[in-house]
C-alpha angles and dihedrals in degrees: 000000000000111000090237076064106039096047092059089048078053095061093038090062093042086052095047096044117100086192134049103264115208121223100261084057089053092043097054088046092050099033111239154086123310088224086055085051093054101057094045083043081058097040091054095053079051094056086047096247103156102254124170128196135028145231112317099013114059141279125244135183101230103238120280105021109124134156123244118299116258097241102219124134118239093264090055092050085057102046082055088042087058100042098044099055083052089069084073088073103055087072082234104136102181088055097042099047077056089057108043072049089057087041089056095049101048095035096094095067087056112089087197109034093160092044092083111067125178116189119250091223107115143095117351108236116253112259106205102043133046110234088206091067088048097054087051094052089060100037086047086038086231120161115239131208117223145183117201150172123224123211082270097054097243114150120218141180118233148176116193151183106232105221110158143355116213121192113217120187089247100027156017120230138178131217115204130149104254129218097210096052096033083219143083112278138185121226123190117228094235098045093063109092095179135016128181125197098227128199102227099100126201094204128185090013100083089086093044089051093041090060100043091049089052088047095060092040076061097058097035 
């Protein structure tokens, strides 16, 4: 998570807390160090952001600081209410802990929040990856090493490009371009049994591969 981002999470939990949270309660909900959640606690107060408390005692947004409204209309609140809650479905639980975050933060322009309700049935996460990993390694255009299993059983070594996810009812698979293969090739979610976020980066060629892939999705 970028800083820009974590500090305004930062903010959204101290809005939301009827009670002071120490650091250790706001570390465990952002996921990192406390000594991480000391610096962007101090960054805040230097930006100004009312902050009260201090390490070892509790933090505390002082009454009536807000950020700007989310200017949606009531039909559009509950179009992000609904899809939202779809993410659920797709067993990815990075993306779905930063929905059920959007949902609490718009929630309170929605007369009806509970009203809208998307069943849980979907995709089982994949138990031996982390899709959020995954989705940074596409977003960074960083390579991966796999090791994967294919529906023969057959286990393979591999270093990829990361290119998509796509989120089927049953699966999650990801498309890369692969350099065993010298091809595109598609990789289900359950099937991985190790990933590794690797440093060699192929930047500025993720955009170039995902259109020739589509392209050939098109002719197929």
């Amino acid at each position: 998570m970028r800083r820009a981002d974590r500090l305004f999470e930062i903010i959204q939990l101290l809005r939301r807390a009827r009670a002071p949270l120490t650091a250790v309660q706001l570390a465990e909900q952002l996921e990192i160090s406390t000594r991480t959640l000391y610096r962007d606690m101090a960054a805040l107060q230097a930006l100004r952001v009312p902050v009260e408390g201090e390490a070892g005692v509790g933090y505390m947004l002082r009454a009536g600081y807000d950020l700007p409204p989310l200017n949606f209309d009531s039909e559009e609140v509950e179009a992000i209410i609904v899809g939202l809650s779809l993410l659920q479905r797709t067993g990815d639980r990075g993306l779905t802990r930063a929905a059920q975050r959007v949902v609490a933060k718009i929630e309170a322009v929605s007369l009806e929040p509970d009203a809208l309700r998307v069943s849980g049935w979907g995709a089982e996460e994949p138990i031996e990856i982390d899709l959020a990993s995954l989705r940074q390694a596409i977003r960074e255009e960083r390579k991966l090493f796999l090791v994967y299993s294919d529906g023969s059983d057959r286990v393979t070594e591999r270093r990829v490009l990361p290119l998509a996810i796509t989120y089927f009812v049953r699966v999650v698979v990801l498309t890369a371009w692969c350099e065993l293969r010298q091809d595109f090739r598609h990789f289900r979610g359950d099937r991985v049994q190790r990933l590794e976020l690797l440093e060699d980066s192929f930047a500025g060629q993720g955009a170039a591969l995902r259109a020739q892939w589509t392209a050939l999705q098109a002719e197929a």
